[in-house]
C-alpha positions as CSV (number, residue, x, y, z in Angstrom):
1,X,14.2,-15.4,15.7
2,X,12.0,-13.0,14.0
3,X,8.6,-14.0,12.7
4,X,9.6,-13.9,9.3
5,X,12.7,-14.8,9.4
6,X,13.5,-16.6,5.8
7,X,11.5,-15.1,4.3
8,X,11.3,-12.2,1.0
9,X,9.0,-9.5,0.6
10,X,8.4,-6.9,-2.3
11,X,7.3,-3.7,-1.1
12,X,6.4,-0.9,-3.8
13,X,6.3,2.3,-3.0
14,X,8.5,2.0,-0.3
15,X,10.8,5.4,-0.3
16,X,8.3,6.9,2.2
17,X,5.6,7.0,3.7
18,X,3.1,3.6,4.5
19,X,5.6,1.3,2.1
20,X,9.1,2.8,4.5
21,X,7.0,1.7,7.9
22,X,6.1,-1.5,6.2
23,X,9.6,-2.4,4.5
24,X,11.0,-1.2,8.5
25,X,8.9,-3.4,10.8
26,X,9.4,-6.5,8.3
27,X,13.1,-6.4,8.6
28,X,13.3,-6.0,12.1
29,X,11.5,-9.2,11.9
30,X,13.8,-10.6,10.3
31,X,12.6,-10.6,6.2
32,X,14.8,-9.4,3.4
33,X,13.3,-6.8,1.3
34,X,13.0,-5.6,-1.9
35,X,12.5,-1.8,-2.4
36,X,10.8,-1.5,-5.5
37,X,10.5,2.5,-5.9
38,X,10.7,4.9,-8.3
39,X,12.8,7.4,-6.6
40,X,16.0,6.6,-6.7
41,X,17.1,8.8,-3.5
42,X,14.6,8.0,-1.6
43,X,14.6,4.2,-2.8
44,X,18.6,3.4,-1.9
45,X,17.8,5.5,1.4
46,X,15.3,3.0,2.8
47,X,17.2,-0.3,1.6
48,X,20.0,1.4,3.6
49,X,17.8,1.7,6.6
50,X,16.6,-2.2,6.3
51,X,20.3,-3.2,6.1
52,X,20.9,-1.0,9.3
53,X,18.3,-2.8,10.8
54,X,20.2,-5.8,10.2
55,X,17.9,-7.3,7.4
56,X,19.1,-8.1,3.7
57,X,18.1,-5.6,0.8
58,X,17.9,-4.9,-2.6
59,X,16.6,-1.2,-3.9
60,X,14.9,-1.9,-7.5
61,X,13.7,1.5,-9.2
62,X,10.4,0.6,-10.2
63,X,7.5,2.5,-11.8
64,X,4.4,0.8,-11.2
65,X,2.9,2.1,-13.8
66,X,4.9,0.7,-16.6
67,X,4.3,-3.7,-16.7
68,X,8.0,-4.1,-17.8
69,X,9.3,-2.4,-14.6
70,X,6.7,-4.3,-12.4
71,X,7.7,-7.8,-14.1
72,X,11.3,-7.1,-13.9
73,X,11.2,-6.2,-10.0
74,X,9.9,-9.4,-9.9
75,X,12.5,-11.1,-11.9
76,X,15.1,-9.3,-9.4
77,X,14.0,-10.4,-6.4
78,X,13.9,-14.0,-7.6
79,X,17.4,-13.5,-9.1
80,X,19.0,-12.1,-5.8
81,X,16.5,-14.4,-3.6
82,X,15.5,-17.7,-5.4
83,X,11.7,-17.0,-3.8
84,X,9.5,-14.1,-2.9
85,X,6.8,-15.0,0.2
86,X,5.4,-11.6,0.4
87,X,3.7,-8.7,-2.2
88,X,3.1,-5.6,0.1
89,X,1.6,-3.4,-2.9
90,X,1.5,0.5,-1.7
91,X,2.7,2.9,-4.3
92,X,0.5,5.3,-5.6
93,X,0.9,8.2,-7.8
94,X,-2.2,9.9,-8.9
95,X,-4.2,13.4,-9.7
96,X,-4.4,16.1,-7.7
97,X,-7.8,16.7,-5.8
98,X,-10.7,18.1,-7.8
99,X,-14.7,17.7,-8.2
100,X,-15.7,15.0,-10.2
101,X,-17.2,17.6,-12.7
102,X,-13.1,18.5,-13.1
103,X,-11.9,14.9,-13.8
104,X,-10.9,13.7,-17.3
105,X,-10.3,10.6,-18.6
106,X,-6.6,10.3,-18.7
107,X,-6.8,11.7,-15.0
108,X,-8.6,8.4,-14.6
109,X,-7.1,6.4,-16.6
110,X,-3.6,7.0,-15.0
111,X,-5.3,6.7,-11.6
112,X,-6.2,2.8,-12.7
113,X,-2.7,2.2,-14.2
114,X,-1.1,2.9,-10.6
115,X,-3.7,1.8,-8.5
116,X,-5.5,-1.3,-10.1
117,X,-3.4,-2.5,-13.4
118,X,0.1,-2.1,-11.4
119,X,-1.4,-4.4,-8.6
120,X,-2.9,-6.8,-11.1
121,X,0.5,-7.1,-12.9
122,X,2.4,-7.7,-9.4
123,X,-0.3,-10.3,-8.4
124,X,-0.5,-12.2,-11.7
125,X,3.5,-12.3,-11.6
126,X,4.5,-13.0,-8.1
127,X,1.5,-16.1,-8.0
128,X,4.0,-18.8,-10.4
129,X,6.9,-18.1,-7.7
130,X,4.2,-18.5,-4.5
131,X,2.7,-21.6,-6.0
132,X,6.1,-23.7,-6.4
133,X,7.0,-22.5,-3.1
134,X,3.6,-23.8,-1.5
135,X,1.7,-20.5,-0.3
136,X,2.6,-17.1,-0.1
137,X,0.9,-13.4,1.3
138,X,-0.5,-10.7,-0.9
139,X,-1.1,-7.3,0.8
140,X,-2.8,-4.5,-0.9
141,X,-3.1,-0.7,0.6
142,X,-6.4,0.6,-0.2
143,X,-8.0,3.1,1.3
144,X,-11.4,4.2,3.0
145,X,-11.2,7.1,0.6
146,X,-12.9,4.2,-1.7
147,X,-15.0,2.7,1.0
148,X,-16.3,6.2,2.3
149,X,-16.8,7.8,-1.2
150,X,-14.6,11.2,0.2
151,X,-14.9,14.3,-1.3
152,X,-12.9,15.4,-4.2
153,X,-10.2,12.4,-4.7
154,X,-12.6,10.6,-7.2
155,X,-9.8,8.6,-9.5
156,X,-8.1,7.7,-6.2
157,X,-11.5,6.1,-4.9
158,X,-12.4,4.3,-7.5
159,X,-8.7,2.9,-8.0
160,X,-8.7,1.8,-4.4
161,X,-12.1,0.1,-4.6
162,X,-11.2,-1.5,-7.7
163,X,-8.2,-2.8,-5.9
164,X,-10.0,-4.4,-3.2
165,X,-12.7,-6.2,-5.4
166,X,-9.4,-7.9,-6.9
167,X,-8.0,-8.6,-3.5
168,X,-11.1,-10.4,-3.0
169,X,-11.8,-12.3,-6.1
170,X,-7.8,-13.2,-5.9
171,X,-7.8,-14.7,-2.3
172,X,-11.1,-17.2,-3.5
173,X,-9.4,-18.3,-6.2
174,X,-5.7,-18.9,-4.9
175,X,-6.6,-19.9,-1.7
176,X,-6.0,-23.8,-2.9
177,X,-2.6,-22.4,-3.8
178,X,-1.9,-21.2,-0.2
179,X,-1.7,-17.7,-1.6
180,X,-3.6,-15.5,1.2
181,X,-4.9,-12.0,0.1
182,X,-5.6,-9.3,2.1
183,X,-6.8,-5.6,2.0
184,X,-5.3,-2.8,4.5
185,X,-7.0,0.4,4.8
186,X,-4.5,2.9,7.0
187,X,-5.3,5.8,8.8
188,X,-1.5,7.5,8.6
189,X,0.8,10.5,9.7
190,X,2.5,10.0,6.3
191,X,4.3,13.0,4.8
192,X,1.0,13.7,2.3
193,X,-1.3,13.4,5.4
194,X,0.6,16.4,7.0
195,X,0.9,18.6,3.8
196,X,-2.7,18.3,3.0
197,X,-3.4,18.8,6.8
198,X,-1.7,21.8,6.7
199,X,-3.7,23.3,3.5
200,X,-7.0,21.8,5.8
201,X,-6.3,22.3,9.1
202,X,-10.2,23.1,10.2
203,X,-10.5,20.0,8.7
204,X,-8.0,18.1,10.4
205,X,-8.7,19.0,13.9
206,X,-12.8,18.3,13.1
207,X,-11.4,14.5,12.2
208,X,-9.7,13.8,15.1
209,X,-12.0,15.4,17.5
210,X,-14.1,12.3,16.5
211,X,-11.1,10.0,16.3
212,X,-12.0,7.6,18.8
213,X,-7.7,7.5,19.8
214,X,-7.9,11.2,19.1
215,X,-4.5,10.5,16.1
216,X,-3.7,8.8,13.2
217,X,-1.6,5.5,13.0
218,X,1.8,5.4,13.1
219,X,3.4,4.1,9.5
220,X,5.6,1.8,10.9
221,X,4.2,1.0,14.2
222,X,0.9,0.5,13.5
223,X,0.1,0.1,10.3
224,X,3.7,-1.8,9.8
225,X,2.0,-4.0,12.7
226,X,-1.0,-5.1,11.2
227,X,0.6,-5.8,7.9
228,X,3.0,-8.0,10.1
229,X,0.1,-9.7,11.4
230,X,-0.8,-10.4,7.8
231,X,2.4,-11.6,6.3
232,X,3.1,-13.9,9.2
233,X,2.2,-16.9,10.7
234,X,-0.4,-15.6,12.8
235,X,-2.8,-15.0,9.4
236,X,-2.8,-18.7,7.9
237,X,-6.5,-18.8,8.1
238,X,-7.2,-15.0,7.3
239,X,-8.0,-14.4,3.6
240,X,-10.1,-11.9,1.3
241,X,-10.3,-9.4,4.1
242,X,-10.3,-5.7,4.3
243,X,-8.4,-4.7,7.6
244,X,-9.2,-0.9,9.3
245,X,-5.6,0.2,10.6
246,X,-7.2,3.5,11.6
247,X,-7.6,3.5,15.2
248,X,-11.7,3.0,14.9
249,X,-12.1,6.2,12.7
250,X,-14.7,4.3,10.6
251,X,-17.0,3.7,13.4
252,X,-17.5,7.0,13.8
253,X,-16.9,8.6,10.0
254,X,-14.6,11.4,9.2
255,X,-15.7,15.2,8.1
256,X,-13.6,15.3,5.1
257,X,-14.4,18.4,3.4
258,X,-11.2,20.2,2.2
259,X,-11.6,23.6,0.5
260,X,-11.9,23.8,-3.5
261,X,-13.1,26.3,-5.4
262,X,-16.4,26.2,-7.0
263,X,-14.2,26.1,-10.7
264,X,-11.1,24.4,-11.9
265,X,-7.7,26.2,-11.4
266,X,-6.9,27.9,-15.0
267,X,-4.9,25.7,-17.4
């Protein structure tokens, strides 16, 4: 029997990348899962791959963004489950890279809507089902983007950071409830981490020359594993913390200095 075996998790985001690995290594242990993605392709693709894996699924398209999508894939996965034990909140959709100087307020702005406000929606909505049921797991992706302050992704750091202050605050509050809450910061081969690599590749090899494993983390392996850890058993004293999935990279920091230009692209 799998180690979550009965039980339902939500995973945004989850047509690639982080939230695929994720939505992967919890149905091979056994959970059903809810896809809730905006991309349809891409969403239907990786509900097919959980049912391959032998798990039960259910593909919601989902923007994050917008509070009536985020409450209705809640409503769906109680209406096709009867429960939901598990939030694994990854998506993000955000502003390209820029100085600070660049940023404007709507860049901003949208960058809390996906990464803070879509999370708090999810949390506040999922936390009626989890306390009838007796306890459940919340796991947020942030990102040591936040906790490094790295160059030129402002809106994405401050999202992230805002995120785990919330993960925080959410796991002293419900943890009468039986509601843990947890923060994963991943070091990833995701599909963006190679395309930006590729535009940086200096930069690339300067990180993992200090990389103490000399790669980054495997989405469903490794950073699948450690959200495992959390949404299982294993965790049922672990609560309000921020978990490095990034092979010790922050012990020894990362030279993240992609290339911009000293002004903004022309508009």
């Amino acid at each position: 029997m799998g180690r979550l075996e009965g039980k339902v998790a939500i995973v945004t985001g989850s047509g690639r990348g982080i939230g695929r690995g994720i939505a992967r290594r919890f149905a091979r242990e056994g959970a059903a899962i809810v896809v809730a993605e905006r991309n349809p392709a891409t969403g239907r693709t990786t509900a097919a791959e959980v049912e391959e894996l032998g798990a039960r699924a259910i593909f919601v398209e989902t923007d994050v963004g917008e509070k009536a999508q985020v409450d209705r894939a809640i409503e769906k996965t109680i209406e096709a489950f009867g429960r939901v034990d598990i939030l694994v909140n990854n998506a993000w959709a955000g502003p390209a890279m820029g100085r600070l100087e660049w940023k404007t307020t709507e860049e901003m702005e949208a960058a809390l809507r996906v990464g803070f406000f879509a999370n708090f929606w999810s949390m506040q909505a999922v936390l009626p089902h989890m306390k009838r049921q007796g306890g459940g797991r919340i796991i947020n992706l942030c990102s040591l983007n936040g906790v490094n302050a790295h160059l030129f992704t402002s809106p994405y750091n401050v999202a992230k950071e805002a995120l785990r202050t919330l993960t925080r605050t959410a796991a002293v509050e419900w943890a009468r409830f039986g509601v843990l809450c947890n923060a994963i910061c991943p070091a990833a081969a995701t599909e963006l981490y190679v395309a930006m690599m590729e535009q940086n590749p200096e930069m690339e090899r300067e990180i993992l020359s200090k990389h103490p494993m000399g790669r980054m983390g495997d989405p469903e392996e490794d950073i699948g594993g450690a959200a495992l850890f959390l949404a299982s058993d294993d965790s049922r004293y672990v609560t309000g913390n921020t978990l490095f999935v990034d092979g010790g990279g922050h012990v020894n920091g990362v030279d993240w200095h992609p290339v911009l230009p000293e002004e903004p692209p022309a508009t």
